[in-house]
N, C-alpha and C positions, 0 to 999 in steps of 0.2 A: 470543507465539505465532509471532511472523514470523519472528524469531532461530531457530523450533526448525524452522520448516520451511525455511528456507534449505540446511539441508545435506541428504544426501541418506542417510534411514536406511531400512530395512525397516517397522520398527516404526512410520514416519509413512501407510503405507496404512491402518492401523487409526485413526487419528486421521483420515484421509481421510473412512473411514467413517463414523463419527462427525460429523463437519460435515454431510454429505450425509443425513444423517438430523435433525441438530438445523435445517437448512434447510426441511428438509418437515414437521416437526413441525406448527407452527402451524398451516399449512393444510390439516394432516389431522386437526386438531381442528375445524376448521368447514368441514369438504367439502361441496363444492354437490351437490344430488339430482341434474344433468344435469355430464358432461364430455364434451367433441368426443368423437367415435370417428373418429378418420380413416383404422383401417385400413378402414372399411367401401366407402368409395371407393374405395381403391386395389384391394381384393379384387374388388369389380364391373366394375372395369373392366378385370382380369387375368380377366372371367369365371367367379370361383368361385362354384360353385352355394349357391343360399342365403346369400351374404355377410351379405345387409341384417338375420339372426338373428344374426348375431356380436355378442357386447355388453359390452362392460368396464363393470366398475362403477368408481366412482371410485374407491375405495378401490385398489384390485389398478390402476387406471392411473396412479396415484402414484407406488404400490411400485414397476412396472414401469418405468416412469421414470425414477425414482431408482438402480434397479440398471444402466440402460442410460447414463445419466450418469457414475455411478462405473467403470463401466467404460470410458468412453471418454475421461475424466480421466486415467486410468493409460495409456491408449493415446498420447492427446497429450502426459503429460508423457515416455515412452520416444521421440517421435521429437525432441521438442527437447534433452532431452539426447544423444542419439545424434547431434545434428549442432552441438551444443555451440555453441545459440542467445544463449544465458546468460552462457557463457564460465563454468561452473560447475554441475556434478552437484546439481542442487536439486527440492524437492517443489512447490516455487510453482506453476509453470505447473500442476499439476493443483488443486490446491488453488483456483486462479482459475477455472479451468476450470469447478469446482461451481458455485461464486460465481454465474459466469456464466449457469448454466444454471438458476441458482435465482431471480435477483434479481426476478422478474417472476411471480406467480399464472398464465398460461397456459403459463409456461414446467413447470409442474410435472407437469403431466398428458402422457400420449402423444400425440407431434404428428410427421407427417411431417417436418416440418426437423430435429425432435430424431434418427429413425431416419437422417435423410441425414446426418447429422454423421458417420456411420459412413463414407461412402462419401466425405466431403472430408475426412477426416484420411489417407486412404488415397491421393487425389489429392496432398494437400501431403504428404506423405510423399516419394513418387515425385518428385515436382518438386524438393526437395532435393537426392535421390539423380542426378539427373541432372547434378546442376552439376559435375562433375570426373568426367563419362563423355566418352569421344573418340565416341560414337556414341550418341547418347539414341532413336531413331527407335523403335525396341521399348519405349523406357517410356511415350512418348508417345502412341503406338498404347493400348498397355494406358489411358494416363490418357483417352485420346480414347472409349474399351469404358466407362470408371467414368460420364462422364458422360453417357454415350448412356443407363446404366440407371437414373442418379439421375435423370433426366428424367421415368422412369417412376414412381419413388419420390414425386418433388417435382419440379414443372415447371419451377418457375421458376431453379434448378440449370445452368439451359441456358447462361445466361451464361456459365458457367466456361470456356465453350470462348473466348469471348474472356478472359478470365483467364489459361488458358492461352498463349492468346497474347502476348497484355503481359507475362507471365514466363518466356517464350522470349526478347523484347526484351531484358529485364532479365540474364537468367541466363546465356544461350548465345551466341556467336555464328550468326548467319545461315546459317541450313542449309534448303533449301526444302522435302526432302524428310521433315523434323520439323515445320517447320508444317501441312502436306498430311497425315501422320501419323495426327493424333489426328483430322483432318475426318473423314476416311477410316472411321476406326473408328465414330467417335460415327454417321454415315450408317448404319452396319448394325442399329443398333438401330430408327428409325421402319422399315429395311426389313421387318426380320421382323415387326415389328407387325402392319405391314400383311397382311403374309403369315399371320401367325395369326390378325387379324380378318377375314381374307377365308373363311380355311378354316372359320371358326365363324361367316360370315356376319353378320358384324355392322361392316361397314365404317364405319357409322357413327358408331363408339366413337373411330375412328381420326380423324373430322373434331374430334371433341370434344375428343381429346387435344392439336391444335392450335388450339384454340377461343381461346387467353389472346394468342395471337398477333396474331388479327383483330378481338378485343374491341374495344372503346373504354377508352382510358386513366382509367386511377383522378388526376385531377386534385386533386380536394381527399378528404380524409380526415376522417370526423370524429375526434377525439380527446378524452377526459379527461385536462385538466393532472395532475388527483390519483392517475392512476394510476401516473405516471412517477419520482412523489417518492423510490422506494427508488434511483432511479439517480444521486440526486444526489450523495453521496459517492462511489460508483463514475466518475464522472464529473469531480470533480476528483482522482480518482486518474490519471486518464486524461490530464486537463492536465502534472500534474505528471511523468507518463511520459513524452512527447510533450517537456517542459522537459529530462529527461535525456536523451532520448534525443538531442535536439536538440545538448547540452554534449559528449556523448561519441560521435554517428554519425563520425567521419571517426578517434576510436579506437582504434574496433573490425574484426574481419574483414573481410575484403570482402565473405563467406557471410553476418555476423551484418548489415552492411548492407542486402545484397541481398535479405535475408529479411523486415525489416521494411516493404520497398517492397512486395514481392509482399504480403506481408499487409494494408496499405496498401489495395494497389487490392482486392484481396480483400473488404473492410471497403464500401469503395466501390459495388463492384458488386452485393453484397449488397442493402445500404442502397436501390439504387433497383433491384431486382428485383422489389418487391412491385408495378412496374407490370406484371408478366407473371404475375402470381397469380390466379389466377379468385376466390379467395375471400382479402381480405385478414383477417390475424391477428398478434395480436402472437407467436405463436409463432412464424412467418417469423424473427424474429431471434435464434431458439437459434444460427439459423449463425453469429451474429458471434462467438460464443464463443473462437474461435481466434482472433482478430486482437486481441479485446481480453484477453482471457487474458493472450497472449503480453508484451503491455503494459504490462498493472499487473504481472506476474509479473518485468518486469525493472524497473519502478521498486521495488519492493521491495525486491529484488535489489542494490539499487545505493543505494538512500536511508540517508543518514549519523545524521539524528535520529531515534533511536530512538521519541521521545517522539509526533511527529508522524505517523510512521509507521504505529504500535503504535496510535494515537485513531484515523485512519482506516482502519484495517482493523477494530477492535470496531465504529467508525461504519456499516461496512457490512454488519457480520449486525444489527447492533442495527433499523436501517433494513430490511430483509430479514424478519425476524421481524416486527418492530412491524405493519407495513403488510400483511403476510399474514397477520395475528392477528384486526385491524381492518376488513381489505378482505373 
């Protein structure tokens, strides 16, 4: 299966699809009577009248999911080859992508991080596209506008603006008027906020929208060990990435280096954003989908034993399935 999607054919989106349905299978065999609604929030607090009637049943927020997934598989695997992340025209990165967005029971229903996934593949896009611009200050601006709106989407998205920063370090030389840029922009989104909760009276809303700020820190978390066990082969897929990439970083481009750093803190920043979430969930970590995507999609890519290969990738739908069968 690894060997057929390494190269890069037309006919492997249909096989895409195919995975992306035999992942949600199981759990659409034993769907819970209740799943999140999380546009009901978002719609309240953009003010639509009647939000809190909006209702997905589980079923139709599966399905919707699942098509919002497979689409943004194919969106993230066009920008990794387009900057020829891989060093090779390949279906992996999408194919991981699903993986990603599957390996987990909350990850399968609709979740605000899964909707913002849209709005950071369009930021990491951009940030690519700047690395051999003589002048980025207009992408940065735009990427400074993406996460003024993904804040509104998903709060805790706000980081990025320091992400952005750290891959201006990484990417650009020093230019003052690119870091200033994106503040600039991302500033106009609480402006208008404010300005449209003033005009519908409802100021508020606008204290609320900063509320994760002034909170008290999420210190301890409860968790379930048993819930995490489908990540344990994705996870030493992750070591053994992290081993090649390690044997070959100083091989490859200077773009293919410089991209796994930013993805890196990417991963990073993520990881401890759920201290700025008013409500933690394990759906928070649909975002890491691109960092580790990008990951296993090039141990893959690069691993010489077929044999080893080939057990840890059936390990990981086998694991994926059983545990969404069971759970």
């Amino acid at each position: 299966m690894i060997k057929l999607f390494r190269n890069a054919h037309p006919f492997h989106v249909l096989l895409l699809l195919g995975i992306t349905v035999i992942l949600r299978f199981a759990y659409m065999a034993h769907l819970p009577a209740i799943v999140p609604q999380p546009l009901t929030a978002l719609l309240q607090q953009l003010l639509v009248t009647n939000a809190y009637q909006i209702y997905v049943n589980p079923f139709n927020s599966v399905i919707a999911a699942g098509i919002i997934v497979f689409v943004q598989a194919l969106l993230f695997n066009i920008i990794i080859n387009k900057y020829n992340i891989l060093g090779k025209q390949t279906y992996l990165p999408a194919m991981f992508f699903i993986i990603c967005c599957s390996v987990l029971s909350p990850f399968l229903t609709l979740s605000l991080p899964l909707l913002a996934n849209f709005i950071l593949l369009y930021i990491f896009n951009k940030i690519l596209s700047s690395y051999k611009q003589a002048n980025a200050i207009t992408i940065f601006f735009d990427i400074g506008l993406a996460i003024g709106l993904s804040t509104i989407v998903y709060f805790p998205l706000l980081l990025l603006l320091l992400w952005v920063w750290l891959c201006l370090i990484v990417l650009r030389p020093f230019y003052w008027r690119e870091w200033l840029s994106p503040v600039i922009a991302f500033l106009l989104t609480p402006f208008f906020l404010l300005v449209f909760y003033y005009y519908n009276e409802r100021l508020n809303l606008m204290l609320r929208f900063w509320q994760p700020l002034y909170s008290p820190l999420k210190i301890f978390i409860n968790v379930q060990v048993s819930t995490y066990w489908p990540l344990l082969p994705l996870f030493i897929v992750l070591v053994l990435g992290f081993v090649q990439l390690r044997l070959n970083f100083f091989k490859t481009f200077v773009l293919v280096r410089k991209t796994f750093i930013v993805l890196l803190l990417l991963a990073i920043l993520i990881i401890f954003s759920f201290y700025i979430n008013p409500a933690f969930s394990l759906s928070h970590f649909t975002l890491l989908a691109i960092p580790v995507a990008t990951l296993c999609a090039y141990y893959f890519l690069n691993a010489r034993l077929k044999w080893i290969y080939e057990i840890l990738f059936y390990l990981i739908l086998i694991f994926v399935i059983y545990f969404q069968w069971t759970g």
